[in-house]
N, C-alpha and C positions, 0 to 999 in steps of 0.2 A: 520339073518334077512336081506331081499334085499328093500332097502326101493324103493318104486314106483312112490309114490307125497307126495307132502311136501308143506303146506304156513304155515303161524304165528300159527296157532292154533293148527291143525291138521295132522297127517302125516299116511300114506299108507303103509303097510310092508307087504310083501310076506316072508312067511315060510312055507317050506313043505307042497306047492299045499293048503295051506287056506291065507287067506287073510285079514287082522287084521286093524282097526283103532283104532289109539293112538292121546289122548289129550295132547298134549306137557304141559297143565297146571298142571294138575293132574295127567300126566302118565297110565289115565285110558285106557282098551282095550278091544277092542270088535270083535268078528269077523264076515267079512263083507260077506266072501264069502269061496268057497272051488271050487278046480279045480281040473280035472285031469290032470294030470303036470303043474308044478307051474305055478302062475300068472306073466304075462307078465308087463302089461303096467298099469297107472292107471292116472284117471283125477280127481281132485277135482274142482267142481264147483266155478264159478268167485263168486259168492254169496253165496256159502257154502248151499246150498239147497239139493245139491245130489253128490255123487261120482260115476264112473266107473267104474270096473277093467275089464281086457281082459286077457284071456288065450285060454282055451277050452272054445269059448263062451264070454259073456258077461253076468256081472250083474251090474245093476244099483242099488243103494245102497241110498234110500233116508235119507239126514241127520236131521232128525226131532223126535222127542219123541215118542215112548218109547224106540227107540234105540235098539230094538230088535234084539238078535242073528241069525244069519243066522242060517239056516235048509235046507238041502239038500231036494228039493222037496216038501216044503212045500209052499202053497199060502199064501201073506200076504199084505199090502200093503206097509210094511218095503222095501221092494225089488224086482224089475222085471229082471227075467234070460231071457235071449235073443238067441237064435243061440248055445243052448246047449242040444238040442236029433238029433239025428240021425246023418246027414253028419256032417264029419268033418269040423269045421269052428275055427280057431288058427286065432288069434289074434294079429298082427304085431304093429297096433297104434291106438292110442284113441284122437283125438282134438273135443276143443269144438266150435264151427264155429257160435253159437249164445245163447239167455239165456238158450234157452229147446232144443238147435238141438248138436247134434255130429258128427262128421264124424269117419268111422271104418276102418281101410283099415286090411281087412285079407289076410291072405297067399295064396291065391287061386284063387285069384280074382285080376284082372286088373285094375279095377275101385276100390275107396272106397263106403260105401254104406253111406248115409246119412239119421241119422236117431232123430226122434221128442221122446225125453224121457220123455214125461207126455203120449204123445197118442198110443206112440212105432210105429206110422206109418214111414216104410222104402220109401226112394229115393233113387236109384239108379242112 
């Protein structure tokens, strides 16, 4: 396991291209996400609201009940995939630069892209 983020409660692991959250209380696991080639980078929110992971793409991973397992493909509002069909978009870093905003800086790109994780509206 490659752990990704980490605070008091909860922590982020990458294993073979899926992407796992573990309760440091209970050892409970769930998985948050699935990549094609492993997951890169990961943020956990300063208020424990939502996580990140970046690889191929991005998914924002809301942390709120019922805690729902990831599904490749499916809609829900557990989780919003980001910059994952068609061109490739690989994922170098993830900060989080306000409560609901991110900054992403991928491989391909000069600039980061700055983006609102409740509306998904992208800044450039």
């Amino acid at each position: 396991m490659n752990l990704l983020a980490e605070n008091e409660k909860i922590k982020i692991v990458g294993e073979y291209e899926k992407t796992f959250l573990i309760n440091k209380k209970d050892g409970s696991k769930i998985l948050i996400g699935d990549f094609y080639g492993d997951p890169q980078v990961a943020i956990i929110d300063k208020k424990e609201r939502f996580c990140v992971t970046g690889g191929y793409g991005l998914i924002i991973y809301y942390l709120s009940n019922p805690y729902e397992p990831y599904s490749y493909e499916r809609q829900t509002l557990q989780w919003k995939e980001m910059f994952r069909d068609g061109e490739e978009a690989w994922v170098e870093d993830i900060k989080q630069i306000d409560d609901n905003i991110i900054e992403v800086k991928f491989d391909e790109m000069k600039n980061p892209l700055v983006i609102n994780i409740i509306t998904g509206e992208i800044q450039q």
